[in-house]
N, C-alpha and C positions, 0 to 999 in steps of 0.2 A: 385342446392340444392336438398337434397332426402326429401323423406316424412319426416315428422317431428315424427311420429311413429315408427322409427326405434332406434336402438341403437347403440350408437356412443360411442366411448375410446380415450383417448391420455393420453401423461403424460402432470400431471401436475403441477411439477414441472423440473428445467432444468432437459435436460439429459446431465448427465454428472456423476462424481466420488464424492459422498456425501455419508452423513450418512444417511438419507430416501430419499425414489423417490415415487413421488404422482402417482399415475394411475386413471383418473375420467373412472365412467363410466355414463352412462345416456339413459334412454329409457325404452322402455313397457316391454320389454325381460330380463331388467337388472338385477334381481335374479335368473332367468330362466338358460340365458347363463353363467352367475359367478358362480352358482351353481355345472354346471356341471365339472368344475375343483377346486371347492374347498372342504378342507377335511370335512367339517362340512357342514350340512344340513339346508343352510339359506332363504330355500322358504317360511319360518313363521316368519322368523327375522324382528323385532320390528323398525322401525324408531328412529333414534336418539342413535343409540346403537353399541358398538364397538363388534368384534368378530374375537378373533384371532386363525389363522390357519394355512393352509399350501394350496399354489399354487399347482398343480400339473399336469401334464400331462394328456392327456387320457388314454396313459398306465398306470396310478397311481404311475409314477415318481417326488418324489418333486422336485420342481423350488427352492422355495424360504419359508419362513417361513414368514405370512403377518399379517398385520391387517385391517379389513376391517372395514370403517365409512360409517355404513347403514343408508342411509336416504328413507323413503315414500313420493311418490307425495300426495299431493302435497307440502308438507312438507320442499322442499329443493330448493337447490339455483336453479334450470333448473324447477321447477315443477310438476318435475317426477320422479321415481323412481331411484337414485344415491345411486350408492357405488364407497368411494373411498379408492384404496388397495394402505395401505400403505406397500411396501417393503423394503428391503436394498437398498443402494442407489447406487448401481453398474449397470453400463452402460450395461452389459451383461445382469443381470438379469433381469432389466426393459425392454430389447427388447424384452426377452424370451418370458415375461409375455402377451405382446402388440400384439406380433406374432401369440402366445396363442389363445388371444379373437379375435384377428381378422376370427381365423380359425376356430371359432363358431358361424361366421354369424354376428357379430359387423362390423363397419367401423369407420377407421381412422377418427376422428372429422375436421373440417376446421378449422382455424383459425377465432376465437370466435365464435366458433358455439356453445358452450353452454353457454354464455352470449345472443346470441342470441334467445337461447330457455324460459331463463329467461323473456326476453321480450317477446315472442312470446306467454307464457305462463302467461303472466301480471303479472311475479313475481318484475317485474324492469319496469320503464318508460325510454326512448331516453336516458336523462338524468344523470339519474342514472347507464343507461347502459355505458355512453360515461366515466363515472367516473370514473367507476373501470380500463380503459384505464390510462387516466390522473394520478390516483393514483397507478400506476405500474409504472409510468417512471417518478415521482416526481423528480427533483432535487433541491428544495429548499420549504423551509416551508409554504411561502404562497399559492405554487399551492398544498400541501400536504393539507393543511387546505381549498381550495374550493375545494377540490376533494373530502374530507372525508364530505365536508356541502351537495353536489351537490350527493353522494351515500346515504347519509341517507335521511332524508324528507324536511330539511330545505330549499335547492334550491326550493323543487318543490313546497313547501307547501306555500313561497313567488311568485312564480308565481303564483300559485293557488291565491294568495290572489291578484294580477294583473289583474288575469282574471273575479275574484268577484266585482271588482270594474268597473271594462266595462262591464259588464253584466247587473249590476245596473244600470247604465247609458243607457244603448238599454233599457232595460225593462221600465224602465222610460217614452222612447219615445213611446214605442210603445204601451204601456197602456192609455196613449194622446192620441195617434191613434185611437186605436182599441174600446176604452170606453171614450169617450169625456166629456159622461153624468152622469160620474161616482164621486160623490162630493167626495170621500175618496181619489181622487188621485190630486197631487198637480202639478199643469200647470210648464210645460218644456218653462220654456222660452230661448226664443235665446241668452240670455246674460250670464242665469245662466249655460245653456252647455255651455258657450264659457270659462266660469269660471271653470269648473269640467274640460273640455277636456284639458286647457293652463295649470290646473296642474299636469294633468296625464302626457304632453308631457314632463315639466321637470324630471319628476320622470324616465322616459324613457333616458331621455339625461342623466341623473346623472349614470343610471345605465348604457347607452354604452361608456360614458366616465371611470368609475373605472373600467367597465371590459377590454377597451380597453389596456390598463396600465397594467391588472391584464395577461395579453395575451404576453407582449412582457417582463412579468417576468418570466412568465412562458420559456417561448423558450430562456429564456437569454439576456441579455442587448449586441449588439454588441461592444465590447468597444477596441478601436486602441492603442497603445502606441506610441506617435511618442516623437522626439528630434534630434538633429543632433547627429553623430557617438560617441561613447563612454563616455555618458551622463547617461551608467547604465541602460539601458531600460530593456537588456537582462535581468539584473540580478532583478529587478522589476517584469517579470514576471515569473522568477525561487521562486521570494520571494511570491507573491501569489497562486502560484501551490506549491507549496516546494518542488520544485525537481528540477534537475538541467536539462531542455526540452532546454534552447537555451543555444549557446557556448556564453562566457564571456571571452574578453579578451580587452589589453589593445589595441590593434591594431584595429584603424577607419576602419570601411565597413567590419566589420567580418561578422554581420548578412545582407545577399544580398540579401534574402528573407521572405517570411509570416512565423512566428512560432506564431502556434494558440495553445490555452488551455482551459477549460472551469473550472471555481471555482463557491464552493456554498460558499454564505455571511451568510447563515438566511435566510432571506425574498426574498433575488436576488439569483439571478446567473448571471457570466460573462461569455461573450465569447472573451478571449483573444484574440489579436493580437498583434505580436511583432512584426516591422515594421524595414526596409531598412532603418538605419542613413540618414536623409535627407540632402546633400548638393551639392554644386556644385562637380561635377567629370570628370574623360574622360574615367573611367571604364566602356566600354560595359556591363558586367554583372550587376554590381554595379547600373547603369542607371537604368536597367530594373526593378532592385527590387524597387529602390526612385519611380518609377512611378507607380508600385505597390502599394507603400504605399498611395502615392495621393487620386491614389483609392477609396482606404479603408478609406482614412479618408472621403470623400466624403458620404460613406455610412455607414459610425459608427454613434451609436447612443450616444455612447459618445467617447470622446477624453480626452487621458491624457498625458498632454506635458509635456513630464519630461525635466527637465534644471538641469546643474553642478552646484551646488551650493557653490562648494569650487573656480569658475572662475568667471569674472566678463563676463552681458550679451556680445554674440555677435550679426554680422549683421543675421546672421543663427538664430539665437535664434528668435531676433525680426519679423523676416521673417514667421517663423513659428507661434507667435502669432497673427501676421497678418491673417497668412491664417486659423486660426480657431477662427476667432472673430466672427463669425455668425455661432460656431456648439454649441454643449452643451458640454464642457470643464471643467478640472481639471484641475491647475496648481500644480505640483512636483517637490517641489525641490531636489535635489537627493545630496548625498555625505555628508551628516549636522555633520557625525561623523568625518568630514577632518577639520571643521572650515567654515561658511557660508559668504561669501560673495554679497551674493543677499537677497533684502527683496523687495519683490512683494506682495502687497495687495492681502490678500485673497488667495495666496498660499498657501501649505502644507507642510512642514519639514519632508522627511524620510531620512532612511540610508537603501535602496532597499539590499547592500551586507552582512547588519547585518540582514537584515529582519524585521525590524525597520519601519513599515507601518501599522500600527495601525490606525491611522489618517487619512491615506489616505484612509482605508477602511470605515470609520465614515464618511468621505464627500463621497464619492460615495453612498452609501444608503441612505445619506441623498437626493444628487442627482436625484438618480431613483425615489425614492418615493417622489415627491414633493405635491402630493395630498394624504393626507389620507384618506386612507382606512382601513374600519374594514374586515380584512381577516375570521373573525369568523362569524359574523354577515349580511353584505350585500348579494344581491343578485349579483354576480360576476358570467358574461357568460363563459365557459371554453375551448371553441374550434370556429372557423371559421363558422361553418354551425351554432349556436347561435346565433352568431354576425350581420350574415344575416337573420337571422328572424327579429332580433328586428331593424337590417334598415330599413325593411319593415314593421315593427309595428310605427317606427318613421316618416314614409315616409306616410302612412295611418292616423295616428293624424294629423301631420303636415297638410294635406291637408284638415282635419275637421275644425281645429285653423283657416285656411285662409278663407275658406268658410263661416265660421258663423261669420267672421268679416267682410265680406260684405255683408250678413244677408241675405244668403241664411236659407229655413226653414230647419230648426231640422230635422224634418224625413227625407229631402234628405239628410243631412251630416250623420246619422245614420249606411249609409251601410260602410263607413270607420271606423267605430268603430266594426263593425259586423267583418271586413277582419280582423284588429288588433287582436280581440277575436280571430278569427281561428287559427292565426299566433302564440301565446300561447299554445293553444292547440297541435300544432304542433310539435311544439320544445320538448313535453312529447312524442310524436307520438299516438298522442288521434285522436280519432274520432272525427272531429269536425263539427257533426250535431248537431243542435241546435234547440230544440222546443221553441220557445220563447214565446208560448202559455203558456206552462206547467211552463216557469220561471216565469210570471207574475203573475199567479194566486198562484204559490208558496208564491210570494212576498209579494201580496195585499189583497190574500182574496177573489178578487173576486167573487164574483156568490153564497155568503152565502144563 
């Protein structure tokens, strides 16, 4: 990584053949070197103010005819001095441009190296940096909606208020400690932490429980379609994608292998799998895809067993509800516009070749989300390296909860609430020294 006083360019948006193409620039230099290729004279230009011109060469050849969005450090999304040119959205002309600045002493930006500067420059916390990620590769609403909670103040401002309430709790102890003889501060006893700390850990469990949930909607529910051979699967998951991805025909073992898709519901996303008709065979190929599918069903997070619904069940049929009686399952009955012949509790009615799956979209959401969650409202962790904080924020209480239930004192259980606190602090990418001197007397008063 180069000094962070330098100044950096990419485009910022794709390259390719559009109507505008973004060009960011960023750094100490950044009116300095833009200046020297542009027609107008922007070394006094105001922050927050557009100014359109013209690109041009050191010969004083025009490139392109732009507009540039002048921001002042620390005024802007990096902290620092940005301008972004916007041009025509031609592939040629944005390299011109990029080749340009580069040839004035810029460099090519890394990848998120000015969201990095954002942080670096305290304009964003961990957080809020990890968002605008999440919120660029949204595929369904409810990771849309904790990405846009988790880049404004909300996420942080609910841990912030996690970290107010353990802090309270240490300064507590530690004003026992430290002023024994102080009539204004009221005695920690072992029971009353043991009462404060057993309900901080639920509040912890509540929340790695709804974000664990909120984690595998994000990335997509794996979900398998099995059935024996031409029971419509195909055409089920042409009918959820609308498009026509696997072959449909009337001939058994057409599909020999995995046809994956991904769809957004709202709230979900699927990650299709169209699977090998499962039945007995002496097809080499055909084998290897049913054992495929086995597989898959093994490791879907949901299973949707579609059945003919215009035949009566077979031994195949039964066989397969067999072997997913211990997954998290849909039952589908397929073909309902030929005339139905099976009624299974708790199954679902479509016509997958009229696209007549409505329903069976209404239990799968109902499915995924069997715990609610407020997507607007909770505190909902958004990536892996969260997740692992707060294990270690649950794995820190936990170990206080056990300890002051066999009445260890308070001030030793203390330093697990101290780790918890850092562990918050972390997950912002905060410093987390701590004067616990300066918190107490904040608190109490002390030493009037």
């Amino acid at each position: 990584m180069k000094y962070i006083n330098d100044t950096i360019v990419a485009n910022a948006s794709a390259l390719t053949t559009q109507a505008i193409s973004i060009i960011r620039v960023s750094g100490a230099s950044t009116y300095q070197l833009v200046n020297q290729v542009f027609s107008k004279d922007i070394l006094q230009q105001k922050g927050y103010t557009l100014v359109n011109g013209y690109i041009q060469n050191l010969n004083g050849e025009k490139i392109d005819e732009v507009v540039l969005a002048c921001y002042r450090n620390p005024k802007s999304f990096t902290g620092e001095d940005v301008i972004e040119i916007n041009c025509h959205g031609g592939v040629l002309v944005t390299q011109k441009i990029i080749k340009l600045l580069l040839s004035l002493g810029m460099r090519m930006a890394q990848p998120g190296e000015f969201t990095r500067r954002a942080f670096l420059n305290n304009k964003l916390n961990l957080v809020q940096a990890e968002a605008i990620n999440d919120l660029i590769f949204a595929e369904n609403d409810a990771t849309l909606k904790t990405a846009i909670n988790s880049l404004g103040k909300h996420t942080t401002n609910l841990i912030n208020q996690l970290s107010e309430q353990l802090l309270t709790l240490i300064a507590n102890v530690n004003v026992n400690i430290d002023y024994p003889e102080y009539d204004g501060v009221k005695e920690v006893t072992n029971t009353a932490m043991l009462n404060d700390v057993t309900a901080f850990l639920q509040v912890i469990k509540k929340i790695k429980e709804h974000s664990q949930i909120t984690q595998i909607i994000k990335n997509g529910i794996d979900t398998v379609i099995i059935g024996k051979p031409n029971v419509g699967k195909s055409s089920l998951l042409n009918a959820f994608l609308k498009e026509d991805k696997a072959i449909v025909s009337e001939i058994q073992g057409t599909t020999r292998d995995l046809v994956e898709g991904k769809i957004n519901l709202g709230d979900i996303s699927l990650n299709l799998i169209d699977t090998a008709g499962i039945r007995a065979t002496t097809d080499k190929i055909e084998k290897i895809g049913i054992a495929k599918s086995k597989l898959m069903i093994d490791k879907a997070q949901l299973v949707i067993l579609v059945l003919d619904g215009s035949k009566q069940l077979t031994k195949e049929d039964h066989d397969l509800m067999k072997l997913i009686k211990d997954k998290n399952y849909i039952i589908a009955i397929n073909k309902s516009d030929l005339g139905l012949k099976l009624q299974i509790t708790d199954a679902v009615n479509i016509s997958a070749l009229n696209q007549n799956i409505t329903s069976l979209i209404e239990i799968i959401k109902a499915k995924a989300l069997t715990t609610k969650i407020d997507f607007n409202n909770e505190l909902l962790l958004t990536n892996t390296r969260q997740l692992e904080y707060f294990d270690q924020i649950e794995t820190n209480i936990s170990k206080a909860v056990e300890e002051l239930k066999i009445g260890v004192p308070v001030d030793l259980v203390v330093i697990y609430l101290q780790n918890a606190w850092n562990l918050l602090l972390s997950i912002q990418g905060k410093d987390h020294q701590i004067n616990l001197i300066d918190e107490i007397f904040k608190r109490f008063c002390l030493g009037k």
